[in-house]
VMD Tcl script that draws the C-alpha trace (Angstrom):
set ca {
  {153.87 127.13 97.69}
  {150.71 126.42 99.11}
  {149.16 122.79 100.03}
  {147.25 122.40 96.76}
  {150.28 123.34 94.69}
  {152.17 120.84 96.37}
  {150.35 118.02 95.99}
  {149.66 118.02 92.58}
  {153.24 118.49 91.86}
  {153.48 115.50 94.31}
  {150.97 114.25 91.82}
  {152.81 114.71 88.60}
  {156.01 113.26 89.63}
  {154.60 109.71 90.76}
  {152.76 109.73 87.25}
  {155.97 111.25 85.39}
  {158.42 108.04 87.01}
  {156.34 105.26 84.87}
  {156.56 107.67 81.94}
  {160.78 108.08 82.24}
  {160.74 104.27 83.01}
  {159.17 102.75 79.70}
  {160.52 105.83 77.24}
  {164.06 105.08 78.36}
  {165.78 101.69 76.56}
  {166.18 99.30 78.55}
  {162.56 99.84 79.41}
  {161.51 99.95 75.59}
  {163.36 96.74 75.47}
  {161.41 95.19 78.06}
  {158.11 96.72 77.03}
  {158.90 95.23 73.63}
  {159.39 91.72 74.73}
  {156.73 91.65 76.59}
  {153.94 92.99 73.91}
  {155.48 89.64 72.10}
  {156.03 86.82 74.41}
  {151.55 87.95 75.12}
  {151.13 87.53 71.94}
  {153.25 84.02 71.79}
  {150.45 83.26 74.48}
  {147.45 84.37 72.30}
  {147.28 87.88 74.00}
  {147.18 91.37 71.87}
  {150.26 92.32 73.72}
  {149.37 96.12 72.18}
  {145.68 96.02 73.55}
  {147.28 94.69 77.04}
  {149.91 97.81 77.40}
  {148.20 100.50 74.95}
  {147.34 102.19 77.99}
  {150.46 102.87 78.95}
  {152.31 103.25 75.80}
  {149.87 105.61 73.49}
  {150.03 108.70 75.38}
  {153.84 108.65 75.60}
  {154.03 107.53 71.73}
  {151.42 110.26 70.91}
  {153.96 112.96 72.93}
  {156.69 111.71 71.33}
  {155.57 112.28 67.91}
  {154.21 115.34 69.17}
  {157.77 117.03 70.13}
  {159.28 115.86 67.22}
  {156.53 117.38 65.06}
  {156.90 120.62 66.86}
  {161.06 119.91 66.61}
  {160.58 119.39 62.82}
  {158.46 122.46 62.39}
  {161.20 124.86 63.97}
  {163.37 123.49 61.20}
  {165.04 120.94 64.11}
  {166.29 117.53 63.80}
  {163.82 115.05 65.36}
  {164.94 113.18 68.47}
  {164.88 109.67 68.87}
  {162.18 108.37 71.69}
  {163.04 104.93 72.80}
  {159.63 103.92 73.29}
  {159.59 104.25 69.03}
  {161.57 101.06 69.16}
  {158.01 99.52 69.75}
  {157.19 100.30 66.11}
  {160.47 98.12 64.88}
  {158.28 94.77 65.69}
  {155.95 95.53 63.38}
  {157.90 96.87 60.33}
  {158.06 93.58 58.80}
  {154.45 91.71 58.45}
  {152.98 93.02 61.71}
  {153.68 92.13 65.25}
  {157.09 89.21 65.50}
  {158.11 90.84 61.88}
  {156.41 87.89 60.46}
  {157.02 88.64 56.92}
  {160.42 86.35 56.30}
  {158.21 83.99 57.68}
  {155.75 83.52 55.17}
  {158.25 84.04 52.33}
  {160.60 81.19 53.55}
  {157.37 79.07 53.70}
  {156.68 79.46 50.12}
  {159.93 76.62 49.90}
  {158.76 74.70 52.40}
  {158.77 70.73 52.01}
  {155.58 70.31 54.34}
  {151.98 70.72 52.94}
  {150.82 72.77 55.77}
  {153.45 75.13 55.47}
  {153.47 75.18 52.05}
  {149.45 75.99 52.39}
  {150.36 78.63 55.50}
  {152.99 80.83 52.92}
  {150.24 81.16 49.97}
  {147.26 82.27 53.04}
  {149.85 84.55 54.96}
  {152.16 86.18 52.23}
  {149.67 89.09 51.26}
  {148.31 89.51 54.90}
  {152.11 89.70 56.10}
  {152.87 92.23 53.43}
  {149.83 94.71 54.63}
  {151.50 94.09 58.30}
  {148.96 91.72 59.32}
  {150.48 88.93 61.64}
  {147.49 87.54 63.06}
  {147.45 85.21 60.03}
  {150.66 83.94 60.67}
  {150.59 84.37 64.64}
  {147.66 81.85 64.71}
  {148.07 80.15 61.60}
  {151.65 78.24 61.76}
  {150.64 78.84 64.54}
  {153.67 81.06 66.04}
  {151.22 81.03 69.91}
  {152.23 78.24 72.28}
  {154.83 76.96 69.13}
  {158.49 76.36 71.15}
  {160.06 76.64 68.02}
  {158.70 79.72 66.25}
  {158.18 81.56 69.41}
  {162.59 82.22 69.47}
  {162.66 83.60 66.49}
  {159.28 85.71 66.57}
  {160.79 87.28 70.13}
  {164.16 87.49 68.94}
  {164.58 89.29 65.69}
  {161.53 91.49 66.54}
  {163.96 92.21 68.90}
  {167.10 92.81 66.96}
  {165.35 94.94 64.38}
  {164.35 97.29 67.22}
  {167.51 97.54 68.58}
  {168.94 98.02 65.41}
  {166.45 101.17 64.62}
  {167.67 102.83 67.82}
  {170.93 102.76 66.74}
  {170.99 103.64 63.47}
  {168.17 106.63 64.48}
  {170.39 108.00 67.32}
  {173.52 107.57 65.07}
  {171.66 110.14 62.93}
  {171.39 107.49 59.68}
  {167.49 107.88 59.78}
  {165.25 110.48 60.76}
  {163.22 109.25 63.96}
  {159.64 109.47 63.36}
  {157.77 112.57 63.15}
  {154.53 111.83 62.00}
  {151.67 110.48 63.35}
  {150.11 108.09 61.08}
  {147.00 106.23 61.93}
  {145.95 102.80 60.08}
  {147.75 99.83 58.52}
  {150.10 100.03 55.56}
  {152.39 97.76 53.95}
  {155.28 97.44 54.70}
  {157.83 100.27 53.83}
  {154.94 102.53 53.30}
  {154.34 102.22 56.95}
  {157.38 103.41 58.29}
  {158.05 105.92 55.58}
  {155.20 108.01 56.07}
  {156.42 108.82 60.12}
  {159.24 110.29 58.76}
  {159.97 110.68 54.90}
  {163.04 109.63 54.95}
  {164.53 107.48 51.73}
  {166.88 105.38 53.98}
  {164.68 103.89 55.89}
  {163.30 102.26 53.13}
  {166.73 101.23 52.92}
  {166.95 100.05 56.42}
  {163.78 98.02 56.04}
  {164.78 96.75 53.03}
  {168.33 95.26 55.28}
  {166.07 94.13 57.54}
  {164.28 91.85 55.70}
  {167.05 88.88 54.50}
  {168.68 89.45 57.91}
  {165.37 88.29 59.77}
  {164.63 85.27 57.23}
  {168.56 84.31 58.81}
  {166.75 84.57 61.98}
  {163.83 82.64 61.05}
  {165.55 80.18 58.66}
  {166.83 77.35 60.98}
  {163.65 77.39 63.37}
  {161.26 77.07 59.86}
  {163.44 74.58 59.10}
  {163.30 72.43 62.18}
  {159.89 73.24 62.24}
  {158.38 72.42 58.56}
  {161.24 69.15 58.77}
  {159.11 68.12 61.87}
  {155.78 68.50 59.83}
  {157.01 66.93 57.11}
  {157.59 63.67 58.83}
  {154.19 63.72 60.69}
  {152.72 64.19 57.14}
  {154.86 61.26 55.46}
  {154.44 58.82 58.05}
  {150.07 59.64 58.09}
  {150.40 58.76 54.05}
  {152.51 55.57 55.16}
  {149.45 54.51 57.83}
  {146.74 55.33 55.36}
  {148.66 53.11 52.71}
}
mol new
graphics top color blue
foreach p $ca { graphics top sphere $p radius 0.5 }
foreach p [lrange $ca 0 end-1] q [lrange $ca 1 end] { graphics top cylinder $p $q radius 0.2 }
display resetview
């Protein structure tokens, strides 16, 4: 092997560690959590670490297309689990969100579930990231890390149990939600699994919106009490 050969395979293999290092879970997990405590600081965590992420998503799908087109099962890529955060209203899985503030006893979060509800269902969180707001909020910021979280976690292990085809397909743009997902793989049960996923992260959600429209509610009654 002569001197050139060498060091580009020297090359290849300092590129190839970051690669094994954010497609392998634990490093999804962290990659995950940190696209959303950015964006719980008013960053576009995706922007920050697209970089880094889109070629290894885009060769991901890529092997599972060409696994799918030998008539192979797909293989579940742990960087995928960066998809799970946005399955449900965008980035934080915002959506329980906006329907639990429908109910809500404040004005402004009444007001914040009628502007965020169709946004949320197209996958749009900025709405709802900067409108409760969710950024620099000590209260929503749990559970918009946390069941983001959980749902990804949860996709890993029902994909490498084998209950869900991992994704196959490579599907530019923004669609609502269980379109989105569907499309990557056409697979009925994860409409299914998104469908599950939705009451268990308004659990998650529930007792932070409630501490957190509770608080508003008070600020609001006690300005009508000064202005009386």
């Amino acid at each position: 092997m002569d001197a050139g050969t060498q060091y580009s395979s020297c090359i290849e293999a300092i590129l190839a560690k970051p690669v094994g290092v954010v497609n392998s879970v634990p490093g999804a997990i962290f990659l995950c959590l940190f696209i959303l405590v950015l964006w719980c600081c008013g960053v576009h965590g995706q922007m920050v670490t697209m970089a880094v992420t889109s070629p290894i998503t885009m060769a991901a799908f890529a092997s599972n297309a060409e696994l799918f087109a030998a008539g192979a099962q797909p293989v579940f890529h742990p960087i995928f689990m960066t998809l799970a955060i946005t399955f449900l209203g965008g980035t934080g899985n915002t959506f329980g969100l906006c329907v639990l503030s429908l109910k809500a006893k404040s004005e402004q979060m009444k007001a914040f579930g009628k502007a965020t509800i169709v946004p949320s269902f197209f996958r749009l969180s900025e709405p709802a990231i900067f409108g409760a707001p969710i950024m620099f909020n000590p209260i929503l910021m749990i559970p918009f890390i946390c069941g983001s979280l959980v749902v990804a976690i949860l996709y890993w292990l029902v994909c490498t149990a084998g209950l869900v085809t991992a994704p196959y397909l490579l599907i530019s743009g923004t669609y609502p939600i269980f379109l989105s997902i569907f499309i990557c793989c056409l697979d009925w049960r994860v409409l299914v699994f998104v469908a599950l996923m939705i009451p268990l992260t308004m659990v998650i959600w529930y007792p932070f919106f409630k501490t957190y429209d509770n608080q508003l509610y008070r600020q609001e009654q006690a300005e009508k009490e000064a202005a009386a």
